[in-house]
N, CA, C and O atoms as a GROMACS GRO file, in nm:
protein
  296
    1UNK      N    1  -2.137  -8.972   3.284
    1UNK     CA    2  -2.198  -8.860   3.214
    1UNK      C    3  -2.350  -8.873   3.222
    1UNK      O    4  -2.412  -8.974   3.189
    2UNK      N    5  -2.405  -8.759   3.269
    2UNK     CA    6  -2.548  -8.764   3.269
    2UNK      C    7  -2.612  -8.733   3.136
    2UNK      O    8  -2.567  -8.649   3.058
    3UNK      N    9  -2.717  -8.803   3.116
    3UNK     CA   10  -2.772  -8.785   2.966
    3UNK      C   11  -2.943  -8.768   2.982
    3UNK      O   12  -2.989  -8.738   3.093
    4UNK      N   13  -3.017  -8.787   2.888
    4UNK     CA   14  -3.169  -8.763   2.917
    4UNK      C   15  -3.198  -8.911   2.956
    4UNK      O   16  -3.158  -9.022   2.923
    5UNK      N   17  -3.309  -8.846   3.064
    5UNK     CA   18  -3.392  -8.942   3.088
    5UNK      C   19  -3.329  -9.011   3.210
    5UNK      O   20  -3.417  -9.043   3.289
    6UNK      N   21  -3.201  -9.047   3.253
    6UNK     CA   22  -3.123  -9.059   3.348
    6UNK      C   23  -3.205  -8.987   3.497
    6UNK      O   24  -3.272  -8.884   3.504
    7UNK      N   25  -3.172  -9.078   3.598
    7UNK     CA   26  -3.228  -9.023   3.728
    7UNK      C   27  -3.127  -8.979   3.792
    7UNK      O   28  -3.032  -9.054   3.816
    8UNK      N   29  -3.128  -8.842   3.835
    8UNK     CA   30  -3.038  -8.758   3.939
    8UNK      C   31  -3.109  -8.757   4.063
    8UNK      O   32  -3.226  -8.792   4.076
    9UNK      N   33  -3.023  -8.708   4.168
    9UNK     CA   34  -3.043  -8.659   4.297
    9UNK      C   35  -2.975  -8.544   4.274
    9UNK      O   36  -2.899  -8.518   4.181
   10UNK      N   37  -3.022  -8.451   4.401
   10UNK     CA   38  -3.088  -8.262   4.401
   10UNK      C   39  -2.939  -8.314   4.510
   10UNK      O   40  -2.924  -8.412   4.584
   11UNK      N   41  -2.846  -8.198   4.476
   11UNK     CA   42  -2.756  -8.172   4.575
   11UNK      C   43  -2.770  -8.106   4.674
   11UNK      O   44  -2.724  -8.133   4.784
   12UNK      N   45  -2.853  -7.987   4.636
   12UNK     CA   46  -2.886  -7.868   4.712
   12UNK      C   47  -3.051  -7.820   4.751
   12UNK      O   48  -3.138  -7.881   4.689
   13UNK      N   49  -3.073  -7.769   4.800
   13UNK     CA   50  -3.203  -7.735   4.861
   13UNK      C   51  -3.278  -7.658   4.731
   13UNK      O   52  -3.198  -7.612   4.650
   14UNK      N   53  -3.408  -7.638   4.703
   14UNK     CA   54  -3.454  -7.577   4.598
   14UNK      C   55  -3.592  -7.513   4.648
   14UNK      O   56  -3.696  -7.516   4.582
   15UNK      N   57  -3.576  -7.443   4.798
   15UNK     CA   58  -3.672  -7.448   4.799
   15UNK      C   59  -3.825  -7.368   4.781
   15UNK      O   60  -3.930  -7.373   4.844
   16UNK      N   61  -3.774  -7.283   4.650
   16UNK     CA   62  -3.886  -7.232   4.585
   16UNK      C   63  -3.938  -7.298   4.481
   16UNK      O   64  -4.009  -7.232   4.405
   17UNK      N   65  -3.919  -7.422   4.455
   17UNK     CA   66  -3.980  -7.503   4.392
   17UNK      C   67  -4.005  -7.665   4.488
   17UNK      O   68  -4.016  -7.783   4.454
   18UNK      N   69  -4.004  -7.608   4.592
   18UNK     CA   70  -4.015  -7.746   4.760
   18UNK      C   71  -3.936  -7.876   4.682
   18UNK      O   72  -3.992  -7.978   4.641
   19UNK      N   73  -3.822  -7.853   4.676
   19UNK     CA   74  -3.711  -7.929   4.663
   19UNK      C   75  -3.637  -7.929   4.751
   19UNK      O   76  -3.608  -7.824   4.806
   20UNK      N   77  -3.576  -8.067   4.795
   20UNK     CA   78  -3.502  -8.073   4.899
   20UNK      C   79  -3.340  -8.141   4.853
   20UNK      O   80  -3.339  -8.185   4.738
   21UNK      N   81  -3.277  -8.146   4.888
   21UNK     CA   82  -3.132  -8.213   4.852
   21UNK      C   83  -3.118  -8.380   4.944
   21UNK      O   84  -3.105  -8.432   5.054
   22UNK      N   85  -3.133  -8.404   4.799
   22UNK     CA   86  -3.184  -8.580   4.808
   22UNK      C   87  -3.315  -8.625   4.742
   22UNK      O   88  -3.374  -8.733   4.746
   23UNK      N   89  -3.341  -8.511   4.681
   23UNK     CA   90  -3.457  -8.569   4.657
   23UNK      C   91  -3.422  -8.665   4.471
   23UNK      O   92  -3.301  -8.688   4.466
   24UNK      N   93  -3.459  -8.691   4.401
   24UNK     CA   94  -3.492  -8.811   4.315
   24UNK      C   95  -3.573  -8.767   4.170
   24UNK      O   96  -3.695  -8.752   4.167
   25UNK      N   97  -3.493  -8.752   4.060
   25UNK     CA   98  -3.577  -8.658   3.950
   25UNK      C   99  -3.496  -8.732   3.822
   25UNK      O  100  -3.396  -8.804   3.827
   26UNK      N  101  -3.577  -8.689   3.706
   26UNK     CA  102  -3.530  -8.744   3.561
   26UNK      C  103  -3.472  -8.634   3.443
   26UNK      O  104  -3.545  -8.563   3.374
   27UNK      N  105  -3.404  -8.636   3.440
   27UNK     CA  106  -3.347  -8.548   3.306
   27UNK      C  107  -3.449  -8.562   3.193
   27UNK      O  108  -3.484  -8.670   3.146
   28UNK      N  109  -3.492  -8.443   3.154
   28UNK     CA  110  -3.537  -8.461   3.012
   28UNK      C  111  -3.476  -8.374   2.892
   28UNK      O  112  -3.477  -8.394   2.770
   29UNK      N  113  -3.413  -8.256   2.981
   29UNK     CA  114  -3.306  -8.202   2.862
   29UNK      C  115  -3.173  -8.192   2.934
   29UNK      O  116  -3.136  -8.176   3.051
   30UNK      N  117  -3.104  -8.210   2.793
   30UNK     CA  118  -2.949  -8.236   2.876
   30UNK      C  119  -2.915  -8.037   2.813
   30UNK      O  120  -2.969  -8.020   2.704
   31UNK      N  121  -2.851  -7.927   2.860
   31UNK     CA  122  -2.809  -7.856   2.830
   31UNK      C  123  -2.638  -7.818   2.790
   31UNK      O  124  -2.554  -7.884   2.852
   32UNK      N  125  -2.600  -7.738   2.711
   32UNK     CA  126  -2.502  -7.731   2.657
   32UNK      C  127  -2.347  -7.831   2.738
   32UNK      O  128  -2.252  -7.806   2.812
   33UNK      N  129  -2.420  -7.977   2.647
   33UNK     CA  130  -2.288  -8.036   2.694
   33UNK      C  131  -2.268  -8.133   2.819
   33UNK      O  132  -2.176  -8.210   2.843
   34UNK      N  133  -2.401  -8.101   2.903
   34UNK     CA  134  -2.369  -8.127   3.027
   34UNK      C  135  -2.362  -8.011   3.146
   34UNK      O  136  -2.354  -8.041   3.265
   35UNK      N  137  -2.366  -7.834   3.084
   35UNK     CA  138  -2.353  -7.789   3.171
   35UNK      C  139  -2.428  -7.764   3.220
   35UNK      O  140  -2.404  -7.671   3.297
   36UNK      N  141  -2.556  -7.809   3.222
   36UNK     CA  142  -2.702  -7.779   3.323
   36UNK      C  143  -2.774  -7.870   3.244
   36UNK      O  144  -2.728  -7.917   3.140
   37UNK      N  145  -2.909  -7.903   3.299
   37UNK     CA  146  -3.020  -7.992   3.335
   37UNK      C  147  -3.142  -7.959   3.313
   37UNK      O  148  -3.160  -7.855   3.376
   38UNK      N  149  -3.263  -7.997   3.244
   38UNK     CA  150  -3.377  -8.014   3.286
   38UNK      C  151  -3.426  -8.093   3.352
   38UNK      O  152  -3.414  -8.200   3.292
   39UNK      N  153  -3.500  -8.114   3.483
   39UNK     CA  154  -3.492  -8.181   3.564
   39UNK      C  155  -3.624  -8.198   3.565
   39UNK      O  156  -3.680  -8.089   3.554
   40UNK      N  157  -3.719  -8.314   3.576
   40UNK     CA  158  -3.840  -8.342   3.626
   40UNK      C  159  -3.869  -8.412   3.781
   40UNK      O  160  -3.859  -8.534   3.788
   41UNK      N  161  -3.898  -8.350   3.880
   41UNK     CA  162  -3.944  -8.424   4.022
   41UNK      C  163  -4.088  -8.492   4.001
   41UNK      O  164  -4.172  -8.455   3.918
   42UNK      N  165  -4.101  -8.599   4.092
   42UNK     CA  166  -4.247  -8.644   4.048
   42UNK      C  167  -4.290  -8.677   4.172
   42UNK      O  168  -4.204  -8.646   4.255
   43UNK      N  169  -4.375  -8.721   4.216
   43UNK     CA  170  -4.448  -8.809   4.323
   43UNK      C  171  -4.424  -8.956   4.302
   43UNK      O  172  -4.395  -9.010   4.196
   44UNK      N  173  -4.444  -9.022   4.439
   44UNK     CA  174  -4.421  -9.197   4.373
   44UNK      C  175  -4.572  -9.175   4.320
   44UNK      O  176  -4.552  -9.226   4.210
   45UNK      N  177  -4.658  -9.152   4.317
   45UNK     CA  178  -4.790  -9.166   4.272
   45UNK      C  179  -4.781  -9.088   4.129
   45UNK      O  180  -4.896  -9.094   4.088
   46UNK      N  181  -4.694  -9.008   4.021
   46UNK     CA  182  -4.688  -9.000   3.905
   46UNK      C  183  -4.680  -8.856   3.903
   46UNK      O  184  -4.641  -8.801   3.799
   47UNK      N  185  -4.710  -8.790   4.000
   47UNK     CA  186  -4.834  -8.635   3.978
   47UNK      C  187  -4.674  -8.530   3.972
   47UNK      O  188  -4.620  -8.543   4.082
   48UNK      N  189  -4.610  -8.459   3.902
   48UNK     CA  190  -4.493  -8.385   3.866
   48UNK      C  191  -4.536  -8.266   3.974
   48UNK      O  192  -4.637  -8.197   3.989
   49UNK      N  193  -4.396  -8.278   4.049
   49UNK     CA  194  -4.430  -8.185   4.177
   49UNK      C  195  -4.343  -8.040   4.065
   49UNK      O  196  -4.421  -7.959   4.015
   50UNK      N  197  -4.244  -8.028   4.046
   50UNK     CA  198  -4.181  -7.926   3.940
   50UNK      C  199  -4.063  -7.970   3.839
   50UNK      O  200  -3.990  -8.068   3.851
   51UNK      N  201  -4.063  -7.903   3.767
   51UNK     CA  202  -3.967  -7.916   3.569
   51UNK      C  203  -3.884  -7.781   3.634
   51UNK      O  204  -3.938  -7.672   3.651
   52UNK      N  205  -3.744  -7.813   3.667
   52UNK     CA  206  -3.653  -7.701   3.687
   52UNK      C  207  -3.510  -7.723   3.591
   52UNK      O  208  -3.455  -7.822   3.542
   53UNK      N  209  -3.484  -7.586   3.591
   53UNK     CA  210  -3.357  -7.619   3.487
   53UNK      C  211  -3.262  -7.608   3.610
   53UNK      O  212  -3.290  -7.525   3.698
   54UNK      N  213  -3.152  -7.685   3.621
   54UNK     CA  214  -3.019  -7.664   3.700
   54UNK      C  215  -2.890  -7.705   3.660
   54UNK      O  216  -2.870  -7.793   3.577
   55UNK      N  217  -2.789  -7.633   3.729
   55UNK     CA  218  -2.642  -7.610   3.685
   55UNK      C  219  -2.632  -7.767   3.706
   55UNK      O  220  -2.722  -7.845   3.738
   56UNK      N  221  -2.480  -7.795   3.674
   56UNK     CA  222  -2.471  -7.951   3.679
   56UNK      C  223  -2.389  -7.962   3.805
   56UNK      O  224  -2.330  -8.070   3.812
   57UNK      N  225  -2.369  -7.884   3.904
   57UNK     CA  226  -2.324  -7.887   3.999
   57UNK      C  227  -2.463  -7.905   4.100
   57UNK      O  228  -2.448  -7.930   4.219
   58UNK      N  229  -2.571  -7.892   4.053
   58UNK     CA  230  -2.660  -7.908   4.170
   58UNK      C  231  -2.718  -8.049   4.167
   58UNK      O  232  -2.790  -8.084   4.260
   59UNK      N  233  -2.685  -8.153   4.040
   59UNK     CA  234  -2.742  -8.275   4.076
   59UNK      C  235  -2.638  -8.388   4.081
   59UNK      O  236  -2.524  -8.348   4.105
   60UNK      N  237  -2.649  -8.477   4.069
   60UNK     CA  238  -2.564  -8.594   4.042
   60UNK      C  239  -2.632  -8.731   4.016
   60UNK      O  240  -2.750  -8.760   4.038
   61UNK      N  241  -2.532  -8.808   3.965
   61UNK     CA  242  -2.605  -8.934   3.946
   61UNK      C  243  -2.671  -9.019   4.039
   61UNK      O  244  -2.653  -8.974   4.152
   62UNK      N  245  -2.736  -9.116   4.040
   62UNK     CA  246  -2.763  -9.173   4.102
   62UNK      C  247  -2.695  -9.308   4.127
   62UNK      O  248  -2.710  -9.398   4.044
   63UNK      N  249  -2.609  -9.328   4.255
   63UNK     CA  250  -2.512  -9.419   4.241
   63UNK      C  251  -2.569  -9.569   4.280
   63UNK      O  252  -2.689  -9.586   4.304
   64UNK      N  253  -2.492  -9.654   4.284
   64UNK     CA  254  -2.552  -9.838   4.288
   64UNK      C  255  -2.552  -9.804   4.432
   64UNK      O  256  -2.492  -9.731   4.511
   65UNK      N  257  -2.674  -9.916   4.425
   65UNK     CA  258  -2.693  -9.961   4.602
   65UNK      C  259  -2.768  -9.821   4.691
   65UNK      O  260  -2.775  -9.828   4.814
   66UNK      N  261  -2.811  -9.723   4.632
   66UNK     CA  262  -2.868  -9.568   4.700
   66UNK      C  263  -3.019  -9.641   4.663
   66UNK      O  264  -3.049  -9.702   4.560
   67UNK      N  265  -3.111  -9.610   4.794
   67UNK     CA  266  -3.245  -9.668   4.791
   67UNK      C  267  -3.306  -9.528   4.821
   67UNK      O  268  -3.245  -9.457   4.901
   68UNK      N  269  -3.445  -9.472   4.751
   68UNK     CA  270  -3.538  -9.383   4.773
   68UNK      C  271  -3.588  -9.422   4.892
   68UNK      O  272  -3.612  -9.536   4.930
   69UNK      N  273  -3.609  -9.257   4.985
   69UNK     CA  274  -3.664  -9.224   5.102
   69UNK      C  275  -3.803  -9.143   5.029
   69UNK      O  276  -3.788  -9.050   4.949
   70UNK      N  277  -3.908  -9.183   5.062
   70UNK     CA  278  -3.993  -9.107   5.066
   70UNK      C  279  -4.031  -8.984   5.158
   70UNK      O  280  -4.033  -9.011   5.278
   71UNK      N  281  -4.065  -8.833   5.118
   71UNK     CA  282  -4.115  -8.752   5.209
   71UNK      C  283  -4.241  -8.699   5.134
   71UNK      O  284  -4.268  -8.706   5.014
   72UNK      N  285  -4.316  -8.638   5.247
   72UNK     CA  286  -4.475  -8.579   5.166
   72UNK      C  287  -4.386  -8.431   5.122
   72UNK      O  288  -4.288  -8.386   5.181
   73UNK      N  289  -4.461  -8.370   4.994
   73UNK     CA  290  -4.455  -8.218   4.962
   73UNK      C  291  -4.563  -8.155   5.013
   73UNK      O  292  -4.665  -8.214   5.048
   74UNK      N  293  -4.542  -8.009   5.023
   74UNK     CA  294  -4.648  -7.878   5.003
   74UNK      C  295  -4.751  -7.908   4.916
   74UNK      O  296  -4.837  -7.823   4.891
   0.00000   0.00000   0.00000
């Protein structure tokens, strides 16, 4: 169960907010239950690329042994 503050990965492409699927973000609101997300993306350097709300079908947990790929944004 995903809860706040928890790190997800983007299932799906987002890309009016230059989100990609895979990319690496933190819950800060959990919505009714679990059925959607506030999601924060960041930079490894701190700087919040976008705060999106999404269904809970578009993220997932972050499972053992999955290592961050870095890519540059817009």
């Amino acid at each position: 169960m995903i809860k706040e503050l928890d790190p997800v990965v983007l299932t799906e492409n987002l890309p009016d907010e230059g989100l990609e699927a895979g990319d690496v973000g933190w819950v800060v609101m959990v919505h009714g239950e679990g059925a959607g997300f506030e999601v924060e993306f960041l930079t490894l350097a701190g700087e919040t690329v976008s705060v999106v709300t999404v269904a809970d079908r578009s993220v997932r947990p972050v499972a053992p042994k999955e290592i961050a790929h870095a890519r540059k944004v817009a």
